[in-house]
C-alpha positions in Angstrom: -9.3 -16.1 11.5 -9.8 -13.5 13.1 -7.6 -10.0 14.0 -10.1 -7.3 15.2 -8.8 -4.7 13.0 -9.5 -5.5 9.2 -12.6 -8.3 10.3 -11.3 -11.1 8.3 -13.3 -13.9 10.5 -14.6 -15.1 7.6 -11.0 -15.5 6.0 -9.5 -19.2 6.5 -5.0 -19.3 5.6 -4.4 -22.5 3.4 -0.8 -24.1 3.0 1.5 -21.6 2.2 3.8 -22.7 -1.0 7.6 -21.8 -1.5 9.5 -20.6 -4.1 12.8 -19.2 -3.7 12.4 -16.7 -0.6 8.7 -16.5 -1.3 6.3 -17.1 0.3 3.0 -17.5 -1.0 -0.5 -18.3 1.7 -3.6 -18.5 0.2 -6.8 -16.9 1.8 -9.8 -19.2 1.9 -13.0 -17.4 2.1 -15.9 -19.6 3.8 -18.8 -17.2 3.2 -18.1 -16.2 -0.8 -19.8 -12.7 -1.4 -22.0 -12.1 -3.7 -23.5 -8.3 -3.9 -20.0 -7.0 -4.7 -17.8 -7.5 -8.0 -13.9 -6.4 -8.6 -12.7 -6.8 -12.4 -9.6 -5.6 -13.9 -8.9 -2.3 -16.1 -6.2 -2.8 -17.8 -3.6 0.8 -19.3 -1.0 -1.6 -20.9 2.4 0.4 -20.6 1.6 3.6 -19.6 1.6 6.6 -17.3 -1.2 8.1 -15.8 -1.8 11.3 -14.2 -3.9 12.1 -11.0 -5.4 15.6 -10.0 -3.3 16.8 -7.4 -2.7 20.3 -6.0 1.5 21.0 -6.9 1.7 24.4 -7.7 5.3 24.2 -6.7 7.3 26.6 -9.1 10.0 23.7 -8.9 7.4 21.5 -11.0 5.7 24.3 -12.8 9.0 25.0 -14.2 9.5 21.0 -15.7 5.4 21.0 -16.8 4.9 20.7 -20.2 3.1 23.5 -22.1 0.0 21.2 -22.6 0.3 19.7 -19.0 -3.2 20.9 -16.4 -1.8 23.3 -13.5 -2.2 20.3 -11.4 -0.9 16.8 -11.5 0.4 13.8 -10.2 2.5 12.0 -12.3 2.7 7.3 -11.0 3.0 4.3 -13.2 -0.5 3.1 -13.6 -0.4 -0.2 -14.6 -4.3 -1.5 -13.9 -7.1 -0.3 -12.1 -9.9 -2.3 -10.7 -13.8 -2.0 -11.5 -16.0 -2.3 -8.1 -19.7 -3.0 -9.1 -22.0 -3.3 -6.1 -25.5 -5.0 -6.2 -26.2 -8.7 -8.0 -24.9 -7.9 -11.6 -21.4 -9.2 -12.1 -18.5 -6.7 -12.9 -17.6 -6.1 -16.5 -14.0 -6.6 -17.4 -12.6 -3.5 -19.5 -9.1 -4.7 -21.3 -7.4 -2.0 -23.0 -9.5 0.6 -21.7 -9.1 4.3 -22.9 -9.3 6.9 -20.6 -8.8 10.7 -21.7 -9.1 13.9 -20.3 -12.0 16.1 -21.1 -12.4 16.9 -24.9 -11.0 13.8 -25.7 -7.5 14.4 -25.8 -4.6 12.2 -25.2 -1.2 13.6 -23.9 2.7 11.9 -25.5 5.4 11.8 -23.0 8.3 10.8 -25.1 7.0 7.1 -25.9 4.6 6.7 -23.6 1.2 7.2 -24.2 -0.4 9.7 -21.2 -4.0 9.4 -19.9 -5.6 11.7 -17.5 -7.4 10.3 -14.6 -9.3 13.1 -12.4 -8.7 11.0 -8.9 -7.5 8.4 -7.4 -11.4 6.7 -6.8 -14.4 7.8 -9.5 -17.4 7.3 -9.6 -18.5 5.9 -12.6 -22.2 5.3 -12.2 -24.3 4.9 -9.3 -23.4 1.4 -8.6 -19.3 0.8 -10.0 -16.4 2.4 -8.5 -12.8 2.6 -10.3 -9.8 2.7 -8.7 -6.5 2.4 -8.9 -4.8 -0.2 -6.7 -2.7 1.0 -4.0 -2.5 4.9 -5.3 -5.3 5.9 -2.8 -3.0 3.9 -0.1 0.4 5.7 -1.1 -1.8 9.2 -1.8 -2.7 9.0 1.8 0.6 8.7 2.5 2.2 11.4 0.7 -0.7 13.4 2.3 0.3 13.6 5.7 1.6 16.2 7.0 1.7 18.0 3.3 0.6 21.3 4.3 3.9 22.2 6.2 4.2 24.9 9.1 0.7 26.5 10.2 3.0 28.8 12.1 5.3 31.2 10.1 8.6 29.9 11.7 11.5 32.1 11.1 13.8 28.3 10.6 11.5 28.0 7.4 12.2 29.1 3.8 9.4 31.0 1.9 8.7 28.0 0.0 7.5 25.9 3.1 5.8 28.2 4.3 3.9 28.7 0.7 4.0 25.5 -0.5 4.3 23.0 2.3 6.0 19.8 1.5 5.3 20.1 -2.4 7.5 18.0 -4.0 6.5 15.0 -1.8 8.3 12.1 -3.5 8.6 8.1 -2.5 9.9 5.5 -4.8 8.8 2.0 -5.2 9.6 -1.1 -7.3 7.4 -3.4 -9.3 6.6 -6.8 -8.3 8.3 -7.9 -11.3 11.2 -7.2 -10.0 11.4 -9.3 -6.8 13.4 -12.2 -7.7 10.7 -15.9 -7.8 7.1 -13.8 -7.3 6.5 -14.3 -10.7 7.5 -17.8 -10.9 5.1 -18.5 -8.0 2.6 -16.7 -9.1 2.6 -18.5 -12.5 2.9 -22.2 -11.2 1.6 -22.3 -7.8 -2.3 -24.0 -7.5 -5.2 -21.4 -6.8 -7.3 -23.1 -3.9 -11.0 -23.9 -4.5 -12.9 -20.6 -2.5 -9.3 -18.2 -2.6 -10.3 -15.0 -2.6 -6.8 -12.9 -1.5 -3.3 -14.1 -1.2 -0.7 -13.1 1.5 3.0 -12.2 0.1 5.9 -13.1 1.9 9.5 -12.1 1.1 12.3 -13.9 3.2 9.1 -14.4 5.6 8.9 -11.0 5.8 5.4 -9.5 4.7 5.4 -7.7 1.8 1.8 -7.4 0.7 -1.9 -8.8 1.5 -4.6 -8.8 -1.3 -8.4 -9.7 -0.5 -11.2 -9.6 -2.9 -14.9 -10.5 -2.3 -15.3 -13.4 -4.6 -13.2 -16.3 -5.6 -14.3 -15.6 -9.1 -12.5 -12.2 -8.9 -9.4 -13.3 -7.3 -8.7 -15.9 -10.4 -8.7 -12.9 -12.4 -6.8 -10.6 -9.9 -4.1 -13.5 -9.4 -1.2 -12.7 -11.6 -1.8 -8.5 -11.2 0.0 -8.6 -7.8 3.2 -8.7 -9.9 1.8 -5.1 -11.4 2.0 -3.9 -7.9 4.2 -1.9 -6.0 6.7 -2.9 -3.2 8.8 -1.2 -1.2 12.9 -1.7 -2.4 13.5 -3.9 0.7 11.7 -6.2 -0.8 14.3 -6.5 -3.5 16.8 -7.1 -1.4 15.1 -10.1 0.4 14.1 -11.9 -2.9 17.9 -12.6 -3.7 18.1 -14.2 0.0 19.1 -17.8 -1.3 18.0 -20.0 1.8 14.4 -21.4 1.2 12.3 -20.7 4.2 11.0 -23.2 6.5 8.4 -24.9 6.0 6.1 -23.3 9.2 2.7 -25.0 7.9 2.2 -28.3 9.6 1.2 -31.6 7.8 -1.6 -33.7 9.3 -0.9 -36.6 11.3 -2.5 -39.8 10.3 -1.3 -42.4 13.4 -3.6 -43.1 15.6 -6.5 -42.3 13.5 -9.1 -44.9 14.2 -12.7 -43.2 13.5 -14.0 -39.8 11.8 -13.8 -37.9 14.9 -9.7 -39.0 14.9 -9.7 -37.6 11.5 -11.7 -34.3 12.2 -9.7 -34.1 15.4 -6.4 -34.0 13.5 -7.8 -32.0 10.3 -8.9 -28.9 12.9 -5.3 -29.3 14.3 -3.7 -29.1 11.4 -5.7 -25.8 10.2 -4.8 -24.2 13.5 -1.4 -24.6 13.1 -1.9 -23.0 9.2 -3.7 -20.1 11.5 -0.7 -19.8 13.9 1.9 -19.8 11.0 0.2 -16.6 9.3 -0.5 -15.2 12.9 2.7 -15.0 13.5 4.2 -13.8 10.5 1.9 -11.2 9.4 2.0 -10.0 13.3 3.2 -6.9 12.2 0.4 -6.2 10.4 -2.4 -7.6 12.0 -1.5 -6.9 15.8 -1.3 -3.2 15.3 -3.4 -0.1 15.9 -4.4 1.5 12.6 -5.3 4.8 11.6 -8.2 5.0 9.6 -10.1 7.6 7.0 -13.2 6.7 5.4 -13.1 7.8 1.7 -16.3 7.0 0.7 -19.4 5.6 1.2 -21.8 3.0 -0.9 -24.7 1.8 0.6 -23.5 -0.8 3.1 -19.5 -0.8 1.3 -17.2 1.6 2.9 -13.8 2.6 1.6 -11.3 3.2 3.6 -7.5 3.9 3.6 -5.4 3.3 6.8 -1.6 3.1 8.2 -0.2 1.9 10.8 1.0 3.4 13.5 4.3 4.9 13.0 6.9 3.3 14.8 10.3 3.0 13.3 11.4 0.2 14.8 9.1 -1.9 13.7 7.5 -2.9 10.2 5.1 -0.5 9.3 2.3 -0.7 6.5 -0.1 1.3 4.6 -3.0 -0.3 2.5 -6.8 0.5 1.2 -9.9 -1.2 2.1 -13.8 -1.6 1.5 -15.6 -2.6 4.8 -19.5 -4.0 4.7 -21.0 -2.3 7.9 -21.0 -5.7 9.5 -17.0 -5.6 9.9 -16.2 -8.2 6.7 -13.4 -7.1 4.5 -14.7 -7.0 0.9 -11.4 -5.7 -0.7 -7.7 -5.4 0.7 -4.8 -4.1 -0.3 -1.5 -3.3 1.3 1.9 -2.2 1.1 5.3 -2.6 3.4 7.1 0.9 3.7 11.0 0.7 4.2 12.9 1.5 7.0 13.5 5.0 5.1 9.6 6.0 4.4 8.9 5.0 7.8 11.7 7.5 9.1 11.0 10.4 6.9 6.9 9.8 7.7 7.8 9.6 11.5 10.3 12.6 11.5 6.9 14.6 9.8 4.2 13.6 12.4 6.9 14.6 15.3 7.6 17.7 13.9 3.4 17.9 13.1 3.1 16.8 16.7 5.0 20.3 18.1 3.9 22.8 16.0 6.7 22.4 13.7 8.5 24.4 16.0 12.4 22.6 15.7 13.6 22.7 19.5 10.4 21.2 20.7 10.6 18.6 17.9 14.1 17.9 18.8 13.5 17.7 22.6 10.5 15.2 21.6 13.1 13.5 19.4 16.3 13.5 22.4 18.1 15.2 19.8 19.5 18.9 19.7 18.3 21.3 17.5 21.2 21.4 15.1 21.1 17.6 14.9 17.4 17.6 14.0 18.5 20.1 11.2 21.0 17.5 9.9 18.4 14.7 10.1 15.8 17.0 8.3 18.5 17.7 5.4 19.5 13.8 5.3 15.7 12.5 4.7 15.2 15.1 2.2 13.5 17.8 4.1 16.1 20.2 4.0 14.4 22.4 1.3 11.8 23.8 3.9 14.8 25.5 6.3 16.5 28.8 5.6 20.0 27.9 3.7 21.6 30.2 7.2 19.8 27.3 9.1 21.2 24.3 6.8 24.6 26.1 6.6 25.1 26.5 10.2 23.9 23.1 10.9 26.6 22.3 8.5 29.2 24.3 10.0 28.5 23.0 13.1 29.4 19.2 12.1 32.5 20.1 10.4 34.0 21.6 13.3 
């Protein structure tokens, strides 16, 4: 299989098996490797907090006393241990991180542990991360800093502080209606190694690991994942999808090469059902930033590009420097992310500079205003800017 931006050519899709609205296709890898190892962390129920710069008097003001000046408060429910070389990764349950000195933070019931970034270093040779938070930290990234230019539109506090708060929901995987069913009773193919997640045979998420090993122990964390809400909504669709993954014919079968003959036919067509629904995913241009570096391993975090009228997805990958995809992981933003992300790189695009934005955007400048306020961006505008945008519409 192969899609010339993630380099899965060594990736074969198996029958995909239904449950409900979803849709579950293996990912058969034909060359298992060996030189790199992913193993779970496991935080049980807990919180975990991120280094990140938010020295927003909005959340200074909520911090508790014994809070650092900077965080970044996500659910953390596992993180994965990345071992390169031979030696085969150890798996840490109930692992206890704390922050320096050894102390642990309470939030109400929760337990809180500090984690200094979203990838570490733990040794020379083992990585941790957290799955999908160096995707969605990307994300929230873009475009953070706000105005370069000191606009008179903009309040003080975008012009100090930039887009801090930047906040996006999400929903556990638990919570989509038959993913945990599948999960639980669905067969794990002999050389699986990732797993693509369909939801009303719309893609919600791909997972690849390097070894098949791994992926048995990876399996059931998808559920511990995040998807976007529209997800949700597609898990109570009650019609079961059709069944796009073609059976092999058996008339007309008269010698080994009749058999091989049908066999590579019937593989295609398991090719050309992923193909063409992951297309949103796999047929688009991506935009890429390299992380970090480990010998031949690359990790990298990527989105594509923004377009909202189509699906749109940002994940997290480690590349070998021949092009194979070691790791994979992605995640389906909803029609509103997309909008609110788009609306940033336009207005990014121009300088932040509103009636250039708007022109870009065939709107008007008050009606950019109003969009601005509606996706949540209406804190970085003067309130005389807001108001009279306001005004405006009334009238």
């Amino acid at each position: 299989m192969s899609s010339g931006l993630f380099g899965l050519d060594g990736l074969q899709p198996a029958p995909a098996q239904v449950w409900g609205a979803v849709r579950l296709m293996p990912l058969v890898q034909t060359r298992p490797i060996d030189d790199l190892r992913i193993d779970p962390l496991a935080f049980g129920e807990a919180f975990g907090l991120v280094g990140l710069d938010s020295r927003d008097p909005l959340l200074a003001s909520q911090r508790p006393e014994d809070w650092p000046e900077t965080v970044y408060a996500s659910y953390i429910p596992h993180a994965y241990v990345i071992s390169f070389g031979k030696r085969q990764a150890e798996a840490v349950w109930g692992g206890r991180l704390k922050k320096s000195g050894g102390k642990k933070l309470d939030l109400g019931p929760f337990k809180v542990r500090l984690l200094h970034r979203m990838m570490k270093k733990d040794c020379r040779d083992r990585w941790r991360i957290l799955p999908l938070h160096l995707a969605m930290e990307g994300f929230l990234a873009l475009h953070f800093a706000g105005p370069a230019i000191a606009w008179q539109e903009y309040s003080r506090q975008a012009l100090t502080y930039g887009l801090s708060p930047r906040i996006e929901g999400s929903i556990s995987g638990r919570a989509i209606r038959g993913l945990e069913d599948a999960l639980r009773v669905f067969e794990i193919h002999a050389g699986q190694v990732g797993m693509a997640v369909f939801v009303a045979d719309a893609l919600a998420a791909m997972m690849v690991v390097s070894h098949p090993d791994d992926y048995r122990r990876l399996h059931r964390s998808l559920v511990e994942d995040f998807f976007c809400d529209l997800m949700l909504h597609y898990g109570l669709y009650s019609q079961v999808p059709e069944d796009l993954c073609p059976r092999m014919r058996t008339e007309g079968i008269r010698s080994l090469a009749d058999l091989q003959s049908a066999f590579s036919s019937m593989r295609q067509g398991w090719h050309d059902a992923f193909s063409l629904l992951a297309e949103g995913l796999l047929e688009r241009t991506l935009s890429m930033e390299t992380v970090n570096k480990a010998g031949p391993h690359r990790l990298l975090r990527f989105v594509t590009r923004l377009d909202p009228a189509r699906e749109n997805h940002i994940g997290e990958s480690i590349v070998r420097e021949d092009g194979r995809v070691e790791y994979l992981k992605t995640y389906r933003l909803s029609a509103a992310q997309t909008r609110r992300a788009h609306l940033l790189q336009v207005l990014a695009e121009h300088g932040w500079h509103l009636e250039d934005a708007a022109g870009a955007l065939n709107e008007t400048r008050r009606s950019l205003t109003r969009r601005m306020e509606n996706a949540g961006f209406g804190y970085l505008l003067k309130e005389n800017v807001r108001a009279a945008a306001r005004s405006r519409r009334r009238k």
